[in-house]
PyMOL Python script that loads the backbone (N, CA, C, O; Angstrom):
from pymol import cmd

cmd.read_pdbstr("""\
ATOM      1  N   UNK A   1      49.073 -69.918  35.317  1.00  0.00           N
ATOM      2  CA  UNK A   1      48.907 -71.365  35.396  1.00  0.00           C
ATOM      3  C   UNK A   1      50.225 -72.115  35.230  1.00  0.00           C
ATOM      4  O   UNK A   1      50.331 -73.322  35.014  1.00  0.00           O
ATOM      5  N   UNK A   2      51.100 -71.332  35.346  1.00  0.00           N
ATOM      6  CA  UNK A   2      52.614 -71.817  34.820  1.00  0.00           C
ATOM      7  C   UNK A   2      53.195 -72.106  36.443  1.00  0.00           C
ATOM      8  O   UNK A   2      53.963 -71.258  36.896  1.00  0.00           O
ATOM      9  N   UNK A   3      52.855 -73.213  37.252  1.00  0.00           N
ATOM     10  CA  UNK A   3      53.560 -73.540  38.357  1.00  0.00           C
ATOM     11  C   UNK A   3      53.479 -75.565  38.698  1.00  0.00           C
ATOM     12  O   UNK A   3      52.797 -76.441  38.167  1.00  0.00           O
ATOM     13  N   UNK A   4      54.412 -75.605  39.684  1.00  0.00           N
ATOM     14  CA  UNK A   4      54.442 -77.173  40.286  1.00  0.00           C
ATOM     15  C   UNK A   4      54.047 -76.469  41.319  1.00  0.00           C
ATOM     16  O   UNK A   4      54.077 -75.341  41.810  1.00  0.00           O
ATOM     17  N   UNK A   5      53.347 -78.442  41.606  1.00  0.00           N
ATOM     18  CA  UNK A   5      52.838 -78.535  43.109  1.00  0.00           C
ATOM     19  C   UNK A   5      54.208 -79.307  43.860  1.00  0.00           C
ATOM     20  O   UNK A   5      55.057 -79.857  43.159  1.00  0.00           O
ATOM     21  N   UNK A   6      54.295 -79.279  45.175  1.00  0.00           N
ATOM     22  CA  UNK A   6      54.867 -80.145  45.787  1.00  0.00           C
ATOM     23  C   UNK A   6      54.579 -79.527  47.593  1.00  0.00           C
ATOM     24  O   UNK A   6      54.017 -78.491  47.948  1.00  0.00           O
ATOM     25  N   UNK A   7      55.172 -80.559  48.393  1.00  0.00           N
ATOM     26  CA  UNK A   7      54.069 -80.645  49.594  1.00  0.00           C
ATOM     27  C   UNK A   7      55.125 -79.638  50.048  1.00  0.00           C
ATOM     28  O   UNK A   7      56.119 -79.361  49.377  1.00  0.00           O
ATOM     29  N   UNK A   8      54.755 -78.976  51.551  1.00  0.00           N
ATOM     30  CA  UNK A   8      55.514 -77.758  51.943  1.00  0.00           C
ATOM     31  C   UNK A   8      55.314 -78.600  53.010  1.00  0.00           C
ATOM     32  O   UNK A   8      54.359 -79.365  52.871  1.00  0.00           O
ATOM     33  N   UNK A   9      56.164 -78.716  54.415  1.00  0.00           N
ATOM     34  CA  UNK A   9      56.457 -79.455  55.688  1.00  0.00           C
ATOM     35  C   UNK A   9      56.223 -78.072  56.347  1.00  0.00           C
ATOM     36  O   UNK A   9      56.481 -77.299  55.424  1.00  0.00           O
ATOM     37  N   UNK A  10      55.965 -77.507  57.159  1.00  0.00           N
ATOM     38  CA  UNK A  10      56.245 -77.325  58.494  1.00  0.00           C
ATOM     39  C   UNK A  10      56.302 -77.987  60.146  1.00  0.00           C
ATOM     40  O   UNK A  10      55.875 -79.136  60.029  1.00  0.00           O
ATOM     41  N   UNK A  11      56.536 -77.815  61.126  1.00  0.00           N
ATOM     42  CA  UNK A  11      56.145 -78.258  62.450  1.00  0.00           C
ATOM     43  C   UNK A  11      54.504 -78.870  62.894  1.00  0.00           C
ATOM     44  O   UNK A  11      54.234 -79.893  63.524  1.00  0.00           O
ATOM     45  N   UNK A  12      53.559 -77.824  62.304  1.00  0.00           N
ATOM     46  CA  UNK A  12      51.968 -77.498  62.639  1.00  0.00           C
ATOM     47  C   UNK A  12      51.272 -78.492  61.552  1.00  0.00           C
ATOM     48  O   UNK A  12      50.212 -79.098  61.714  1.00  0.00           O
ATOM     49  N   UNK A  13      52.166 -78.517  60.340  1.00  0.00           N
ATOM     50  CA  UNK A  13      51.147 -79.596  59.273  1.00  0.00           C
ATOM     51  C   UNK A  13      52.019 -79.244  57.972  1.00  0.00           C
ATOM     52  O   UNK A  13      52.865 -78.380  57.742  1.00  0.00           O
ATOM     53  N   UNK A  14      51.477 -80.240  57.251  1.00  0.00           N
ATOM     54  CA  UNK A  14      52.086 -80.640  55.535  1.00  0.00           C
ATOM     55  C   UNK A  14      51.033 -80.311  54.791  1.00  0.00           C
ATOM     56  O   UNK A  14      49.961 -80.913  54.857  1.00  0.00           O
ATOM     57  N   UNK A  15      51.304 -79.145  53.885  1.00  0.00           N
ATOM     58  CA  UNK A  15      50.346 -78.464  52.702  1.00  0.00           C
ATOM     59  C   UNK A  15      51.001 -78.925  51.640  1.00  0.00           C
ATOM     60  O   UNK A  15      52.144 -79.380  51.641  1.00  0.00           O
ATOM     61  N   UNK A  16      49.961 -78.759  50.331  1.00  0.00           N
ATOM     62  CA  UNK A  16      50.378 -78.586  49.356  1.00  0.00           C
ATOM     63  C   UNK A  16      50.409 -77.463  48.765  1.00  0.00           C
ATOM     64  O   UNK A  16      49.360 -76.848  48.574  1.00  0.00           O
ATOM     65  N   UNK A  17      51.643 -76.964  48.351  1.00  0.00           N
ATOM     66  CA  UNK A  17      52.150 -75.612  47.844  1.00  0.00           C
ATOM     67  C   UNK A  17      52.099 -75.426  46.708  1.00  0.00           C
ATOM     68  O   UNK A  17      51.886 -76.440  46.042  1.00  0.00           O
ATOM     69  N   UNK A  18      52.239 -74.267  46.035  1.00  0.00           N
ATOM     70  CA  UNK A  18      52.711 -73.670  44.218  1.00  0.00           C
ATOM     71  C   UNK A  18      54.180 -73.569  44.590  1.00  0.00           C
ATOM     72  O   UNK A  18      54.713 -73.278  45.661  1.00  0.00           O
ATOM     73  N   UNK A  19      54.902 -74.029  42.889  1.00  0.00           N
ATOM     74  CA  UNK A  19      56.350 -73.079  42.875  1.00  0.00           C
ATOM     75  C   UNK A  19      56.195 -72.997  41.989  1.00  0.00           C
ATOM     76  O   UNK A  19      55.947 -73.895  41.184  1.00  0.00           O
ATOM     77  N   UNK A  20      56.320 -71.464  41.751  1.00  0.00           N
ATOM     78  CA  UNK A  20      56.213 -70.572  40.784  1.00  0.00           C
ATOM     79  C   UNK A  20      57.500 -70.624  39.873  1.00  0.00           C
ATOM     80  O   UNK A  20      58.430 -71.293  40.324  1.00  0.00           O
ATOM     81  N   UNK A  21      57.683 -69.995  38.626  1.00  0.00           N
ATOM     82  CA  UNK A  21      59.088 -70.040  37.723  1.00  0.00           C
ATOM     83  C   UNK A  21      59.760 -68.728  38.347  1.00  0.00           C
ATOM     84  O   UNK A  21      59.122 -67.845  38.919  1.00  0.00           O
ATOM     85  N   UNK A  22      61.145 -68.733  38.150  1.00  0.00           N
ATOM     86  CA  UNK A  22      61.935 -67.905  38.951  1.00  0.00           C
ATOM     87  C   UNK A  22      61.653 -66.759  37.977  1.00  0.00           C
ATOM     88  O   UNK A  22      61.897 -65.679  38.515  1.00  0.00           O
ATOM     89  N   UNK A  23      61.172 -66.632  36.587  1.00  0.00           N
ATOM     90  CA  UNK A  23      60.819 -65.582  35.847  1.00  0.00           C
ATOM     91  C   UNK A  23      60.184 -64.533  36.690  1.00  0.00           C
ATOM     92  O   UNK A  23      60.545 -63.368  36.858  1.00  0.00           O
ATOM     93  N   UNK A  24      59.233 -65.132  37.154  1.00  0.00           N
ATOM     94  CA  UNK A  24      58.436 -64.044  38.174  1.00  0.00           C
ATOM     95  C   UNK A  24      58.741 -63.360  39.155  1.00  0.00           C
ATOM     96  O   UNK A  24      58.230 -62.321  39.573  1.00  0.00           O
ATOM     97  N   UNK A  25      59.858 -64.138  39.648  1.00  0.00           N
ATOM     98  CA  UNK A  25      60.535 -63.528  40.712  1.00  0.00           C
ATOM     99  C   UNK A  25      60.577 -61.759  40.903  1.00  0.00           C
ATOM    100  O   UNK A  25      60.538 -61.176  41.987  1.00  0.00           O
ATOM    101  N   UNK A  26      60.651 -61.225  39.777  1.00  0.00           N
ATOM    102  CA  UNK A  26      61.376 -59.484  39.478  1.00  0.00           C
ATOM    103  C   UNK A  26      59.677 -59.110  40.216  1.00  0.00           C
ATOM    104  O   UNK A  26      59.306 -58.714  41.321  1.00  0.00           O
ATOM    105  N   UNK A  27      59.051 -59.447  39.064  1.00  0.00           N
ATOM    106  CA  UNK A  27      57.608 -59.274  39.848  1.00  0.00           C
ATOM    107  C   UNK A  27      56.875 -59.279  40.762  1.00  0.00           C
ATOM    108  O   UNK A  27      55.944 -58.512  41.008  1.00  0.00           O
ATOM    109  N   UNK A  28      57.415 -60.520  41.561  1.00  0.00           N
ATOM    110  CA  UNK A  28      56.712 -61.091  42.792  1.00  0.00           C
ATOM    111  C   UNK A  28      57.615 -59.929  43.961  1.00  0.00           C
ATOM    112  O   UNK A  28      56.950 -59.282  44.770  1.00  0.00           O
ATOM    113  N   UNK A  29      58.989 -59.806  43.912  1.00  0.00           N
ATOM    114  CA  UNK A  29      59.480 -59.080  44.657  1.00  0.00           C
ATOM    115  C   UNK A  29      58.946 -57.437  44.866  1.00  0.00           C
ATOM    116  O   UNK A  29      58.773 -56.983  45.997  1.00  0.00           O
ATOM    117  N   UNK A  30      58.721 -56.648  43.663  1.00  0.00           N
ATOM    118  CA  UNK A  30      57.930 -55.900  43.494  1.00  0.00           C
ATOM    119  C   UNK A  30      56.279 -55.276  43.924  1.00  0.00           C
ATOM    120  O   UNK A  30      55.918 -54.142  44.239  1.00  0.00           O
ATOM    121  N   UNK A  31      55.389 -56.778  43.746  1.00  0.00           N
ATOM    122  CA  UNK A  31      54.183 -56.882  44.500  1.00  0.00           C
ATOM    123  C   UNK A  31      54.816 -56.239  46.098  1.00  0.00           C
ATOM    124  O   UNK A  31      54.565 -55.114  46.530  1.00  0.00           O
ATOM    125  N   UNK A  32      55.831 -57.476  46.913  1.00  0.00           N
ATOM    126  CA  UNK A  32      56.034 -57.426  48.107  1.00  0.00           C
ATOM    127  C   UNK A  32      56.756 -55.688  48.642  1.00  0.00           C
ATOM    128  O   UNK A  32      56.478 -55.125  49.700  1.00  0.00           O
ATOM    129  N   UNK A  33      57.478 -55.281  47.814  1.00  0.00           N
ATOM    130  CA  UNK A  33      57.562 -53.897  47.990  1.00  0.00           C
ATOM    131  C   UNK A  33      56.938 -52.616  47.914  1.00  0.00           C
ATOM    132  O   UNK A  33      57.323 -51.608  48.507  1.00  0.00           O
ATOM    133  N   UNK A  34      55.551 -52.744  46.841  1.00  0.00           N
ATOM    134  CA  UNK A  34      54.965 -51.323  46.297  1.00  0.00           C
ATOM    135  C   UNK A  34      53.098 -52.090  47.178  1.00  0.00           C
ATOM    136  O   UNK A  34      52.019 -51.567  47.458  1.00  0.00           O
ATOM    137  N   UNK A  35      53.554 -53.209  47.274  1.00  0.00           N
ATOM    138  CA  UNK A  35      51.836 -53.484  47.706  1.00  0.00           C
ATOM    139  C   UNK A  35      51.847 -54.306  49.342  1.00  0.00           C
ATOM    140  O   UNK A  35      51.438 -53.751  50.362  1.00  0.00           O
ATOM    141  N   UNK A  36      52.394 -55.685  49.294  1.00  0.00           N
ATOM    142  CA  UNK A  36      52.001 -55.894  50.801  1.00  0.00           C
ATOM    143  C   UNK A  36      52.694 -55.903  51.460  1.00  0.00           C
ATOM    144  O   UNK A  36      52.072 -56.284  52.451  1.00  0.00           O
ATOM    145  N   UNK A  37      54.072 -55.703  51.879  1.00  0.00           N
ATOM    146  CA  UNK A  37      54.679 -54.684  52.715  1.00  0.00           C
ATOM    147  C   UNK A  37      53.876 -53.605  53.478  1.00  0.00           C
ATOM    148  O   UNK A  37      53.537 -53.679  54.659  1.00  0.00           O
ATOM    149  N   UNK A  38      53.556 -52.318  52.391  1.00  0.00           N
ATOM    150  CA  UNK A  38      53.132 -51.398  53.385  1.00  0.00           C
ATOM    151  C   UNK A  38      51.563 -51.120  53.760  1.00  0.00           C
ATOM    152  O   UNK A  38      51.016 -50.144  54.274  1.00  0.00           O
ATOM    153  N   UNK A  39      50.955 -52.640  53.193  1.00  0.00           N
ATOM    154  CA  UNK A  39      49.480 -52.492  53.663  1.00  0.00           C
ATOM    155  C   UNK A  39      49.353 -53.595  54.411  1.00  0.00           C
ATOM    156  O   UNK A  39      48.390 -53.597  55.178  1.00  0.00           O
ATOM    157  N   UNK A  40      50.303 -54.871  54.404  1.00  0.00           N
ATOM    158  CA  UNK A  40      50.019 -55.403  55.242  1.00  0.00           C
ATOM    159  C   UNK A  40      51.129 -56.170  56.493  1.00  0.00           C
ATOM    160  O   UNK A  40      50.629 -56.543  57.554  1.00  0.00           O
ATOM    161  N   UNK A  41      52.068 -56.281  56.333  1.00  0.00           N
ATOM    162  CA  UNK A  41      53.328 -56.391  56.976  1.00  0.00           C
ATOM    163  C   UNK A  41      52.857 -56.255  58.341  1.00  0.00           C
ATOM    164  O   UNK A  41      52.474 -57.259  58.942  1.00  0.00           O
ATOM    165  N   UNK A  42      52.847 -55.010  58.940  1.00  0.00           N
ATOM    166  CA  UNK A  42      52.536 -54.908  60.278  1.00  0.00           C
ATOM    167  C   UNK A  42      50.999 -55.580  60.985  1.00  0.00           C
ATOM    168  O   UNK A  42      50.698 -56.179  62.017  1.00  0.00           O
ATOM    169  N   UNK A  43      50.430 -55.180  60.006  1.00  0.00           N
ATOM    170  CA  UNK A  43      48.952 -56.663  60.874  1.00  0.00           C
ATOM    171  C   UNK A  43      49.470 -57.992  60.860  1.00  0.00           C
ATOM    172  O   UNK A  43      49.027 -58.888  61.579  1.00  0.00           O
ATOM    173  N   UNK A  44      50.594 -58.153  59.879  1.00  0.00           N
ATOM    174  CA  UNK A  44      50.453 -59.919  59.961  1.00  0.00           C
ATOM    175  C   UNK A  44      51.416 -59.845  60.793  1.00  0.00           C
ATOM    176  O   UNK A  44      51.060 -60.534  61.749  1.00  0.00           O
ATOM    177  N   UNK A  45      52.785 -59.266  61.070  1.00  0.00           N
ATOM    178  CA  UNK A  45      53.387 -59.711  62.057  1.00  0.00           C
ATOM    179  C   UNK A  45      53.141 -59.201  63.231  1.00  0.00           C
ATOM    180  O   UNK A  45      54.081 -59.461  63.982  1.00  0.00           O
ATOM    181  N   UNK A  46      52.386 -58.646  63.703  1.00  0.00           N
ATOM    182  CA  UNK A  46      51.421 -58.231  64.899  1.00  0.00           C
ATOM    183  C   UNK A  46      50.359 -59.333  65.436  1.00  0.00           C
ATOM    184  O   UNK A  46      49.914 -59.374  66.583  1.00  0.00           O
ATOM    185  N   UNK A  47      50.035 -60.242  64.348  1.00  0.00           N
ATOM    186  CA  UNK A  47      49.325 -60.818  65.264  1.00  0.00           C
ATOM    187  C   UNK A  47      49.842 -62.368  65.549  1.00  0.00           C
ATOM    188  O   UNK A  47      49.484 -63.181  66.401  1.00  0.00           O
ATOM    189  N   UNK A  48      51.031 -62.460  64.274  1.00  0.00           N
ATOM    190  CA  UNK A  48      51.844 -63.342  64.295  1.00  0.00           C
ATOM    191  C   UNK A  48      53.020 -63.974  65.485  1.00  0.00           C
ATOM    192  O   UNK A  48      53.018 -64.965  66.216  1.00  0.00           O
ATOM    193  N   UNK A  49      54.144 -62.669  65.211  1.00  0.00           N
ATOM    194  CA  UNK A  49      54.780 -62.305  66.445  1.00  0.00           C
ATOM    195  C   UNK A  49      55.205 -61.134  66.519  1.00  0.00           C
ATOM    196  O   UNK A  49      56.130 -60.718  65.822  1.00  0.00           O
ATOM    197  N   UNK A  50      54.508 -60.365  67.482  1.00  0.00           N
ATOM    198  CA  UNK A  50      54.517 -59.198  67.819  1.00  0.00           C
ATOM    199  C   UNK A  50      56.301 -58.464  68.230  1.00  0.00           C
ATOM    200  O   UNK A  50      56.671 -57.291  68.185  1.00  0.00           O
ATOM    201  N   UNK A  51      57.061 -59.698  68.602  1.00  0.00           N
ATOM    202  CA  UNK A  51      58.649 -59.310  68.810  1.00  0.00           C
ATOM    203  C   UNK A  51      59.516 -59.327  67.412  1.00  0.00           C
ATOM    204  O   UNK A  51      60.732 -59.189  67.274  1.00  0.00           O
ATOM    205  N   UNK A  52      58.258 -59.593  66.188  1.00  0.00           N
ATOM    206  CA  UNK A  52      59.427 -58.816  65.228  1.00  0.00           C
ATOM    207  C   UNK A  52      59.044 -57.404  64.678  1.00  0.00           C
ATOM    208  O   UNK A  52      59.797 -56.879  63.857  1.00  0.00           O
ATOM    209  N   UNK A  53      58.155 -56.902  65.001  1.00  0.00           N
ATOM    210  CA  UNK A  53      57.638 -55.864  64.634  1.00  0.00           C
ATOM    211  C   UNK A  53      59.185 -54.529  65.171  1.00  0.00           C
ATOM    212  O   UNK A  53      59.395 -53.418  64.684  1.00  0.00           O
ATOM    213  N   UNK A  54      59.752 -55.049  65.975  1.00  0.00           N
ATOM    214  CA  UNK A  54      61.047 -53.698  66.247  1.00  0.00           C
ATOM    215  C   UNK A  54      62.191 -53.880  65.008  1.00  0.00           C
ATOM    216  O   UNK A  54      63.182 -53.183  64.789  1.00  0.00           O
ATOM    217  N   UNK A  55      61.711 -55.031  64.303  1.00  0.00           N
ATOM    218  CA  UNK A  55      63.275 -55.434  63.907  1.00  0.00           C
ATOM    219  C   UNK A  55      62.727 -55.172  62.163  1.00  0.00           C
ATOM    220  O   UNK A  55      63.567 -55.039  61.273  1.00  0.00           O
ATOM    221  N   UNK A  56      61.744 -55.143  61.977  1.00  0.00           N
ATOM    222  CA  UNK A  56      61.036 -55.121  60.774  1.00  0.00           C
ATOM    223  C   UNK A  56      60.793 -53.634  60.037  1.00  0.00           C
ATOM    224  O   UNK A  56      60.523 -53.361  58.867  1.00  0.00           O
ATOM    225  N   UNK A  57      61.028 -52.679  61.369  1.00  0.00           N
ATOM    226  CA  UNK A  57      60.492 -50.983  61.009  1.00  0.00           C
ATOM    227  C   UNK A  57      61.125 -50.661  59.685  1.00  0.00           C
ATOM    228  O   UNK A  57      60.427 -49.906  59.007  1.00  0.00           O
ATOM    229  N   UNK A  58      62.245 -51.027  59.141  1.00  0.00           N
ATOM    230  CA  UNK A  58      63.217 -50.941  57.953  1.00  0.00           C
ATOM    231  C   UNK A  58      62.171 -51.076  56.690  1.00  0.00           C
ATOM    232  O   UNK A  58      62.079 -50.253  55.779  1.00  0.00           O
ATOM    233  N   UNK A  59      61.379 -52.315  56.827  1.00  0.00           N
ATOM    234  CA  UNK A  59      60.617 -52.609  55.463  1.00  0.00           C
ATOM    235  C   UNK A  59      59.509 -51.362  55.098  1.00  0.00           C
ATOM    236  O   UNK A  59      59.337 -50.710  54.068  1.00  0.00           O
ATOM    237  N   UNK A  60      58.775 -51.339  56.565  1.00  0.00           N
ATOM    238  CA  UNK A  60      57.808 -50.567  56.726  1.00  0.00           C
ATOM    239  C   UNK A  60      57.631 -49.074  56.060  1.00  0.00           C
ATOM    240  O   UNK A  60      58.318 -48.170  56.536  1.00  0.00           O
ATOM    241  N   UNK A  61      56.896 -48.837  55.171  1.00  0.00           N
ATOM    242  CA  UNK A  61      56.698 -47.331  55.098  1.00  0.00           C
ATOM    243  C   UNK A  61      56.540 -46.143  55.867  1.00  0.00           C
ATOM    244  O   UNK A  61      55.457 -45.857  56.377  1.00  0.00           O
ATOM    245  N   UNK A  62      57.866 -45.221  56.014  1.00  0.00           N
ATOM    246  CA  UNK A  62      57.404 -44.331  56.943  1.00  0.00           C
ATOM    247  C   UNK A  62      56.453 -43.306  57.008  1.00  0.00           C
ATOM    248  O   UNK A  62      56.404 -42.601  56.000  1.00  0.00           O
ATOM    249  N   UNK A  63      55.561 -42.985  58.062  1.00  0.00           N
ATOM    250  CA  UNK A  63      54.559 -42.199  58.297  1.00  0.00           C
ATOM    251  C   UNK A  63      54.229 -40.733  57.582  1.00  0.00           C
ATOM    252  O   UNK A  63      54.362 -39.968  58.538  1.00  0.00           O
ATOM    253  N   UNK A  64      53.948 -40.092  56.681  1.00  0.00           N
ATOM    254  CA  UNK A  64      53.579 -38.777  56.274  1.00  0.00           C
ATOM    255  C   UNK A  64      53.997 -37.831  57.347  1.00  0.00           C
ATOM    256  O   UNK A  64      53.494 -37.877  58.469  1.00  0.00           O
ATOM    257  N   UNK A  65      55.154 -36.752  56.919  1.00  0.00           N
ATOM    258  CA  UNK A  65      54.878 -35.886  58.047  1.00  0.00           C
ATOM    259  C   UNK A  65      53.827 -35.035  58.259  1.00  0.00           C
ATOM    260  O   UNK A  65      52.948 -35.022  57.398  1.00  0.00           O
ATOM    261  N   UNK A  66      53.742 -34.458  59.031  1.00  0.00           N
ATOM    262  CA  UNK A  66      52.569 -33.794  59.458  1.00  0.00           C
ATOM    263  C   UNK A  66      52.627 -32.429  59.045  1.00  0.00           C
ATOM    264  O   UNK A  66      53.718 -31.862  59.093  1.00  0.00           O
ATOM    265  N   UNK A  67      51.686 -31.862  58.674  1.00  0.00           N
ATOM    266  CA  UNK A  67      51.752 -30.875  57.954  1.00  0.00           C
ATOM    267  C   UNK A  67      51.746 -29.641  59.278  1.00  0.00           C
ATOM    268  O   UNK A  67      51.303 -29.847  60.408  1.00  0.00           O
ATOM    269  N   UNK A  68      52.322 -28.424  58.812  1.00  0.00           N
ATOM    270  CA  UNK A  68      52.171 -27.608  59.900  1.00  0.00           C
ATOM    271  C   UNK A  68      51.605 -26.487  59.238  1.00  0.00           C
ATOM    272  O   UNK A  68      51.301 -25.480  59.877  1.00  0.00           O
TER     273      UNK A  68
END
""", "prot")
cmd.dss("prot")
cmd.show_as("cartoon", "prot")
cmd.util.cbc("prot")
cmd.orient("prot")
């Protein structure tokens, strides 16, 4: 419950946003590395824009090799 509101602009429309304390930051970066990165990264920029998906493979978790 520890955040400000203030409005976020884009092109498409004006929301009202959270800003979080930079404390969280270590954390929040973390979520984005061990959790939605590699479960969700590629659906959202797939349906988002599909021309960053070549430039993005870096974040992405690579595939299990295959066992022989």
């Amino acid at each position: 419950d520890n955040y400000l509101m203030y409005m976020h602009w884009t092109p498409a429309k004006e929301v009202e946003s959270r800003q979080y304390p930079r404390a969280l930051l270590p954390q929040f970066l973390e979520y984005l590395e061990e959790d939605w990165i590699p479960n969700n990264a590629e659906r959202y920029f797939n349906r988002r824009d599909p021309a960053a998906l070549p430039h993005i493979g870096h974040l992405l978790p690579k595939p299990p090799q295959a066992l022989e």
